[in-house]
C-alpha positions in Angstrom: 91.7 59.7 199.5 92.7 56.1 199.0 93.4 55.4 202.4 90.2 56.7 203.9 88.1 54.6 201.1 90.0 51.5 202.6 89.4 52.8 206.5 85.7 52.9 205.4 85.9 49.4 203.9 87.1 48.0 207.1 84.8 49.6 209.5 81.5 47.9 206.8 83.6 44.9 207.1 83.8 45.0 211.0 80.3 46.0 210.9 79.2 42.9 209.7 80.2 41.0 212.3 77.1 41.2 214.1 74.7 39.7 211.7 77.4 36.6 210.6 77.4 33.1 211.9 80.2 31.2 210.5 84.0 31.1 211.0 85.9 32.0 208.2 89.6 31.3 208.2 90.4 29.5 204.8 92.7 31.5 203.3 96.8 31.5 203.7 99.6 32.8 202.6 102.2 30.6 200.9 105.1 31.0 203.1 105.2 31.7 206.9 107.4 34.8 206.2 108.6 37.6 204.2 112.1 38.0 203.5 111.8 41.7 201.7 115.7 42.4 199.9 116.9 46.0 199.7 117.2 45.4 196.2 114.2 44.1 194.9 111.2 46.2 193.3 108.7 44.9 195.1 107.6 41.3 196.3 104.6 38.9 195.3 103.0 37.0 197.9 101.0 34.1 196.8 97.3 33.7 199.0 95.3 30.3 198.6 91.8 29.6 199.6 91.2 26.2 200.4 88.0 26.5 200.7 84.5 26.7 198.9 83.7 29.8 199.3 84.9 33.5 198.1 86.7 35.3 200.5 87.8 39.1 200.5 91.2 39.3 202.2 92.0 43.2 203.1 95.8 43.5 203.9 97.8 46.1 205.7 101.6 46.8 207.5 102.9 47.5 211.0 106.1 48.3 212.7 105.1 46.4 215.9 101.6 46.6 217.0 99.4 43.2 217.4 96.4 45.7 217.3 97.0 47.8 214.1 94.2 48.1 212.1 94.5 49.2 208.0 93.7 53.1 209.8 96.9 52.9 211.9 99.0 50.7 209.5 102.5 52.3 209.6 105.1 49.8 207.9 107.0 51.9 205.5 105.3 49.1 202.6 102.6 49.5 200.7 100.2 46.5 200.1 98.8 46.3 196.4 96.2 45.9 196.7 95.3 45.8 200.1 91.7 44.7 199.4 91.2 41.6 197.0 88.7 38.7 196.4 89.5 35.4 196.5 87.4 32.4 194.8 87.0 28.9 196.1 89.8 26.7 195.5 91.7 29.5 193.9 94.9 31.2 194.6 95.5 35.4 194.5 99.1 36.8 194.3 99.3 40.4 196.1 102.6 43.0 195.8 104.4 44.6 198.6 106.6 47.4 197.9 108.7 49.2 200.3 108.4 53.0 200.4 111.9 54.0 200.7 112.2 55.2 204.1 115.7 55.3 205.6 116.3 52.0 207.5 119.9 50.7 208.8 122.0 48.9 206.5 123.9 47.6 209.2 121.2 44.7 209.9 117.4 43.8 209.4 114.4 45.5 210.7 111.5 44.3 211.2 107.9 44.3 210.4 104.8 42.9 210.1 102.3 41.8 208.0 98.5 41.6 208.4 95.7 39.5 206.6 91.8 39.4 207.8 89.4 37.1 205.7 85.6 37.7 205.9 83.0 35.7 203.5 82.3 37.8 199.9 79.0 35.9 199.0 76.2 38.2 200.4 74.1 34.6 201.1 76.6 34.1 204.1 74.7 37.0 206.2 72.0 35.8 207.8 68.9 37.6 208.6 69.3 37.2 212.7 72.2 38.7 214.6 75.3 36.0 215.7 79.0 36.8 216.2 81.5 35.6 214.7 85.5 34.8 214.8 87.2 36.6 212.1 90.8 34.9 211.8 93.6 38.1 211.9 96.8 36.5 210.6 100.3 37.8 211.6 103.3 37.7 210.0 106.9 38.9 210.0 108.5 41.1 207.3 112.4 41.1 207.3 113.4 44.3 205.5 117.6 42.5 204.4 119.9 45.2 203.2 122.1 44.3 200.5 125.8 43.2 201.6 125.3 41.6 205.0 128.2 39.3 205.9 127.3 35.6 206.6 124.5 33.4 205.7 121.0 34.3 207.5 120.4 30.3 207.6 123.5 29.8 209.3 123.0 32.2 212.4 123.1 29.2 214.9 126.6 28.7 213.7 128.2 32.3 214.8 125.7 33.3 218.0 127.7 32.8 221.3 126.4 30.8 224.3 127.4 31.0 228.2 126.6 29.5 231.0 125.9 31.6 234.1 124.5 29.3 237.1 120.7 28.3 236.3 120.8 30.7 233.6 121.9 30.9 229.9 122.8 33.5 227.6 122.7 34.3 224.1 124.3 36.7 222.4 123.3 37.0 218.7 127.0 38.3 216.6 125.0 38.6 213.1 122.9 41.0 211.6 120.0 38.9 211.5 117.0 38.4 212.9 117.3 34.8 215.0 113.0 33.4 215.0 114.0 30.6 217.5 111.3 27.7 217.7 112.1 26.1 220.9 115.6 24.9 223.1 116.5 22.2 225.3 118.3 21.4 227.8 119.6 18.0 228.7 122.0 15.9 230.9 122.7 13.1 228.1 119.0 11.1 230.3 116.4 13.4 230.1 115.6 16.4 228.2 113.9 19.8 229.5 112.5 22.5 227.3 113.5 25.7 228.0 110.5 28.4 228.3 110.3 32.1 227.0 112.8 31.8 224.4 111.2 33.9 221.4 113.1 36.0 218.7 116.7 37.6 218.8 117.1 40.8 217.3 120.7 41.5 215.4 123.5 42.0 217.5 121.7 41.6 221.0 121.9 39.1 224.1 119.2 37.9 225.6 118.9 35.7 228.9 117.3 32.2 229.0 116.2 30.8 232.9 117.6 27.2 232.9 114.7 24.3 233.3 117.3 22.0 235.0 120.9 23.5 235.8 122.3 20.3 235.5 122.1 20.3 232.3 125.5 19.7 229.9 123.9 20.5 226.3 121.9 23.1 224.7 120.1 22.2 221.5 118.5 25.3 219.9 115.8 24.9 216.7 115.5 27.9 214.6 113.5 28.9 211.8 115.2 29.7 208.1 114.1 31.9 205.6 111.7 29.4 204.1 109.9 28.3 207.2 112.0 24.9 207.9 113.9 24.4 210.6 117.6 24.1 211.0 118.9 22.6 214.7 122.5 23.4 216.7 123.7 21.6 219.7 126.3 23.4 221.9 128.0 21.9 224.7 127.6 23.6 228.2 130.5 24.5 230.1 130.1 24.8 234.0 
């Protein structure tokens, strides 16, 4: 019952779209990820609207689908609630609670988390049809199981590195999830960033194409559990 109210919510929402001429995209979530331990309850996530204007925010889960919509969420979370208002200037703090389901304890899994704003004052619809750009907001749950060995903002620390001609690989040892922000290669003159680098699930290898084979370091910038960055340089052997 609950969850076809909310599919029927987002369909009026989506409906709206044609007769709506503004952008709205004030609101964010404090944070640029969700670390979700095995352990807790549940976890609050903090929303702010920097704007003027009232937003509603309608929220929803997926395992890995940029196109989920709140019909075909299918994290094993539940968002509380998944539809809420938001004042100007004001901040709104929303649960997420995981539903149980058997996950491996071995590592973290992830998932993701999904945040559309549209305008709650009815004065923001205007009488002639426009379109407009609804801002969809995408973010990473890490579902940690209690009892992992090492330290998740240490990673860089413990992943191995080889060097095979004009390509580089990585093998992450740990059971975390490694969200890598950019690498470079250099010679000790000039430096060269390496393309396509992207996430590193647990205990898997992944194969970087070298920008400059030459190259005699590695420096690799990665993302921590409270969305700074921590930095490794590792020599290159030939």
């Amino acid at each position: 019952m609950f969850r076809d109210w909310l599919v029927r919510v987002w369909f009026a929402l989506c409906a709206l779209l044609l007769v709506c001429n503004e952008v709205y995209a004030s609101v964010t979530m404090l944070g640029t990820r969700v670390v979700y331990l095995a352990d807790a309850k549940e976890k609050s996530l903090t929303f702010n609207n920097t704007g003027e204007a009232p937003v509603l925010v309608v929220a929803w889960t997926d395992i890995n689908n940029p196109e989920s919509t709140p019909e075909t969420a299918d994290a094993p979370f539940i968002v509380m609630p998944p539809i809420f208002r938001i004042n100007g200037q004001q901040t709104h703090v929303m649960r997420l609670k995981f539903t149980g389901k058997a996950l491996p304890q071995d590592r973290e899994s992830l998932f993701w988390l999904n945040f559309l704003q549209y305008p709650a004052k009815s004065d923001a619809i205007n009488a002639e049809s426009h379109l407009t750009l609804l801002v969809k907001s995408r973010l990473k749950i890490f579902y940690r199981p209690q009892g992992l060995s090492q330290d998740a903002n240490k990673t860089l620390d413990v992943i191995k590195i080889s060097k095979h001609g004009q390509s580089i690989d990585v093998k992450n040892t740990t059971a975390y999830y490694i969200s890598v922000l950019d690498a470079f290669v250099d010679d000790g003159k000039n430096q060269k960033k390496i393309k396509n680098t992207g996430m590193i699930a647990p205990y898997s290898s992944v194969q970087w194409i070298l920008p400059d084979h030459n190259g005699t370091h590695l420096t690799i910038n990665a993302i921590n559990d409270y969305g700074g960055v921590f930095s490794k340089v590792y020599s290159l052997s030939h």
